[in-house]
C-alpha positions in Angstrom: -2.0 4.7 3.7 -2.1 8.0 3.7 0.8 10.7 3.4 1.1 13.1 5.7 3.2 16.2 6.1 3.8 17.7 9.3 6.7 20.0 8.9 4.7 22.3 6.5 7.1 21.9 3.8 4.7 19.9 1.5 7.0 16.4 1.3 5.8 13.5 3.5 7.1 12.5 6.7 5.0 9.9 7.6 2.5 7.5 6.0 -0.8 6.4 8.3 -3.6 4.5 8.1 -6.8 6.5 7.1 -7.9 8.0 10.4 -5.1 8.4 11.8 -4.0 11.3 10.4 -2.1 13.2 13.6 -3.3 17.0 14.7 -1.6 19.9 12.3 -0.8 17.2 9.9 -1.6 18.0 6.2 -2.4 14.3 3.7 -0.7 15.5 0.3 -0.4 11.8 -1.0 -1.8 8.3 -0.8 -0.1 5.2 -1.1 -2.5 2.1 -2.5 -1.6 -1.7 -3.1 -3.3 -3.8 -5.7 -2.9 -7.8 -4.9 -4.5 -9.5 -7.9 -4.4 -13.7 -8.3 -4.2 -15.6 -11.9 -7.2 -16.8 -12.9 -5.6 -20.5 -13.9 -3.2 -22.3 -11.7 0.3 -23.1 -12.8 0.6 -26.6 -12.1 4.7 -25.6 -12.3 4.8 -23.5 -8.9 5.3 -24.5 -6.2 4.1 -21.9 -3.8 3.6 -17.9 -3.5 5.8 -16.1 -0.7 4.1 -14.3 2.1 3.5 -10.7 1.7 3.4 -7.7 3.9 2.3 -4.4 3.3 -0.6 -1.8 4.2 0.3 -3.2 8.0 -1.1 -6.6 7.3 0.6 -9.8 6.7 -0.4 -12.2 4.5 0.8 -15.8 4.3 2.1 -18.1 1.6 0.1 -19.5 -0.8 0.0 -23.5 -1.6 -2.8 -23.5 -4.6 -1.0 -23.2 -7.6 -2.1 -19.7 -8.2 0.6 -16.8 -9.4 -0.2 -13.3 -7.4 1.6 -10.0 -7.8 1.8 -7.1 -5.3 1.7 -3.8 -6.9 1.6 -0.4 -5.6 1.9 2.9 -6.3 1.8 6.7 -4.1 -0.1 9.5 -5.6 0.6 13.0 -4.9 -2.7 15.0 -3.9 -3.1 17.8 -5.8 -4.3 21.5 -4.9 -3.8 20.3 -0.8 -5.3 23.4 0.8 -3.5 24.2 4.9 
């Protein structure tokens, strides 16, 4: 997703999708996910809850496999108006 400010203050007021970045709006940050899987299943869980994020939902998992959801927002630097 993308930051966007549109008050001209230079702090975001709303995060899009890429593309959809509304008229006079200036991106000064991005917001990314990183969904990464075990590579061996743990034969001790039992199942992985659903996630949401980046406007897409996914389900829980049943395989055995640990995931984590991590994320982070970066400021954009030198964000010429």
């Amino acid at each position: 997703e993308i930051g966007v400010d549109t008050t001209g203050d230079a702090g975001v007021d709303v995060f899009v999708n890429p593309g959809a970045v509304p008229a006079g709006g200036t991106p000064v940050s991005v917001r990314l996910w990183l969904r990464v899987r075990a590579q061996d299943s743990d034969r001790q869980l039992a199942d992985t809850p659903a996630d949401a994020y980046a406007d897409r939902s996914w389900p829980a998992s049943y395989d055995g496999y640990r995931r984590l959801l991590v994320h982070k927002t970066l400021q954009l630097r030198n964000v010429s108006q």
